[in-house]
N, C-alpha and C positions, 0 to 999 in steps of 0.2 A: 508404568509403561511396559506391553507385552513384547514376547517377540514378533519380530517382521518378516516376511520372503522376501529373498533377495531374490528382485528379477533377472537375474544373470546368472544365477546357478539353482536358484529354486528351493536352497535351502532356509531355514529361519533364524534371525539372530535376533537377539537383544540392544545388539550394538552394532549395525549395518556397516558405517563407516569404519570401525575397526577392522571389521570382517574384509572390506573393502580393500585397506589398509594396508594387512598383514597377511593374506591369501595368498598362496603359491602359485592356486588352479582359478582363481576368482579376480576380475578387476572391476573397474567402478562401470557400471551402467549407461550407458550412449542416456542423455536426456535428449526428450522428443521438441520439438519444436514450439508445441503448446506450450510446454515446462516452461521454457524460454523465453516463451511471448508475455505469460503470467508473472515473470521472476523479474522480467523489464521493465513493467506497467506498477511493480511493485515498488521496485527502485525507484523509480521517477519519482514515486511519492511516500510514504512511509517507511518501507523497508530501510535497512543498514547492512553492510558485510561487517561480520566480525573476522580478520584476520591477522590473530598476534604471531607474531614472527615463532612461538613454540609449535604452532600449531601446521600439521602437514599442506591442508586444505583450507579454504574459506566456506563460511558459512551465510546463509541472510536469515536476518531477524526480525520480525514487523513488533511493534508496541501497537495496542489499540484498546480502546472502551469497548469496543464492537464485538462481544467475541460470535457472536453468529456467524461475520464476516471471515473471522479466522478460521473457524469450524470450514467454512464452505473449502478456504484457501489447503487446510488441511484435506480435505477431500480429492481437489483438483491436483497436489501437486503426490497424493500417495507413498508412497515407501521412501520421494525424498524428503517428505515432512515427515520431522522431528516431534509431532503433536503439538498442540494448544495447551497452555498451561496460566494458570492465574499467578501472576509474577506478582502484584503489588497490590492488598485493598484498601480502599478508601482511605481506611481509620490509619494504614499506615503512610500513606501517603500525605496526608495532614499533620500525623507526629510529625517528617522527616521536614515537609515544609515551615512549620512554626518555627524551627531551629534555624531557615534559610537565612541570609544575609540580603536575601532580594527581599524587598518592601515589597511586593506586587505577590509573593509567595507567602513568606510569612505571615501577612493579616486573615488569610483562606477565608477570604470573605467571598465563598462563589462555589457553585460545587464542585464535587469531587468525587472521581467515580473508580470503578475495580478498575486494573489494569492487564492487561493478559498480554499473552507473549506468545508468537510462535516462531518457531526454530524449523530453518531444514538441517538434514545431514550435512556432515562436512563430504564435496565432491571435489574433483579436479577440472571441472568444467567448470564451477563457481569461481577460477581464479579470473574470469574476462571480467567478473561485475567490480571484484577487486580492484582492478585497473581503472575504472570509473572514478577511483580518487586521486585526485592531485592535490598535494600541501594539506591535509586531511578537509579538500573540500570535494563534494559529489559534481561530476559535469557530466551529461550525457552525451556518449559516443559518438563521432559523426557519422557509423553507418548505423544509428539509431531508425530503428521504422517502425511506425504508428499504426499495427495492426490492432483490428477492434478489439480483442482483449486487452493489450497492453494501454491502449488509450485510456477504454474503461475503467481498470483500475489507476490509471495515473489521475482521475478524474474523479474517482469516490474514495482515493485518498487526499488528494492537496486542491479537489473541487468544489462547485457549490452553483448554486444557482440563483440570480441576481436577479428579484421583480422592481421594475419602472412604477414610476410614481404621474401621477396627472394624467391619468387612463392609458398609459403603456403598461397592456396587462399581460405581454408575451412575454416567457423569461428569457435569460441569456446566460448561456453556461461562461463559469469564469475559473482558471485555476492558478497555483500560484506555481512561481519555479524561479525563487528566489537565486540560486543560485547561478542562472544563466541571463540573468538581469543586463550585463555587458553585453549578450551573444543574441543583439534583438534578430538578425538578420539570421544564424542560426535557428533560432525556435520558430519563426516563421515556415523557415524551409521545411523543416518535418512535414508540414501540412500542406505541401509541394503538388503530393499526388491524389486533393481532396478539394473540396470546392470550398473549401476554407479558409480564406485570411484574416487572421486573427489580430483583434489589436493585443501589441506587447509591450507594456510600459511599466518601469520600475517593479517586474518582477512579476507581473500581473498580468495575465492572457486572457481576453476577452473576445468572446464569439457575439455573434450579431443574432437577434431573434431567428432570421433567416438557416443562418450556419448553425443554431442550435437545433432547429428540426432538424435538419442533415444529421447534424453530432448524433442522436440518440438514435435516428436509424439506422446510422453505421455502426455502434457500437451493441445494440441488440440489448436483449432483454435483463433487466436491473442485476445485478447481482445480491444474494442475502443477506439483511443487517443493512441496506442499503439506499431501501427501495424509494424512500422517500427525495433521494435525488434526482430520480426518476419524473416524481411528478410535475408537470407542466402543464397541468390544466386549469390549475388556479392559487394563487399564491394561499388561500387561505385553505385548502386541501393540502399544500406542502409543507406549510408550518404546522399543523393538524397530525398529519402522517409523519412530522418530525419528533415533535413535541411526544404521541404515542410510542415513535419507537425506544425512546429514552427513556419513559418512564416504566415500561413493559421489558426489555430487554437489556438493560443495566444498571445497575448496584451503584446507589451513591449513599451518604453518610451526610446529612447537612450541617452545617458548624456549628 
């Protein structure tokens, strides 16, 4: 990992947060609003804060197969990402499962692919996502808002797309949000200021063929590592373009 610029005094460190940290003339950087929008859309769905009581700041952490996707997320969020880095391969992810106690892990009868990791810097603005946990579970905020970036990523992290059967051949975006599974009357409301009402049942939000044209042209154009959630022209183009992205763009190890 090289050194960085610090956008707030211009100089370069190795350790930005530290710098951040321990600076007499330097504090932590105003994050712009995009940052914000990107770092919400992330939480919604993959991302995690790491914040152990040693630690000054909070951090967020995404795990993924994807790393295109992290590469891009690395791109977008700049000097507060921490880089991309390959946390777990394959072959070790299979040793550490065979040893599991879970039956459904231990047999790794199913593949298994690299794992990559991406880290932001620890900041002093990252303590509001912090707040998002209660009893170490994630809830989103209630002035939470569904701007098209943060949608999108809340959407090609915990979404998917759902083809009909018996010549219903429009899809229908569906994502999950297990955690707000009680708060049906909340998670509807997000979608307040859109022409979408969503069904929400047991954890599972589902848009209508209708509201899914809407979705995708609210949300703009696919993100990379992504693209095949994108497709809605034919289920057998989106299994096709799914099927390609996996076997092209991630590492597995078969049992």
């Amino acid at each position: 990992m090289g050194d960085t610029e610090c956008p707030a005094c211009g100089d370069s460190y190795e350790r930005l947060a530290q710098h951040w940290a321990m600076s007499a003339d330097c504090s932590y950087p105003p994050l712009d609003r995009r940052r914000h929008e990107i770092l919400s859309g992330l939480l919604m769905g993959d991302a995690t804060v790491h914040n152990p009581p040693s630690a000054a700041n909070p951090r967020m952490e995404v795990h993924s197969v994807n790393s295109r996707f992290l590469e891009w997320i690395d791109e977008q969020l700049a000097w507060l990402s921490n880089t991309v880095t390959l946390r777990r391969t394959s072959d070790e992810i299979r040793e550490a499962n065979r040893s599991s106690a879970l039956e459904r892990f231990a047999s790794v009868d199913y593949e298994i692919r690299d794992q990559y990791l991406l880290t932001t810097r620890r900041h002093t603005e990252l303590n509001r996502y912090a707040e998002w946990y209660t009893e170490e579970q994630k809830r989103f905020p209630e002035d939470l808002r569904l701007q098209p970036i943060t949608l999108k990523l809340w959407y090609v992290c915990d979404g998917n797309l759902l083809w009909g059967t018996k010549g219903h051949t429009r899809p229908q975006v569906w994502i999950s949000a297990y955690n707000e599974k009680d708060r049906k009357a909340f998670v509807r409301g997000l979608f307040d200021p859109t022409p979408i009402t969503p069904t929400f049942h047991e954890g599972r939000l589902m848009l209508t063929s209708d509201e899914t044209e809407w979705f995708f042209e609210y949300v703009g154009e696919p993100v990379p590592g992504f693209e095949y959630k994108f497709e809605t022209g034919s289920k057998e183009m989106y299994e096709e373009l799914k099927e390609a992205f996996y076997r092209r763009h991630t590492t597995t190890n078969a049992a």
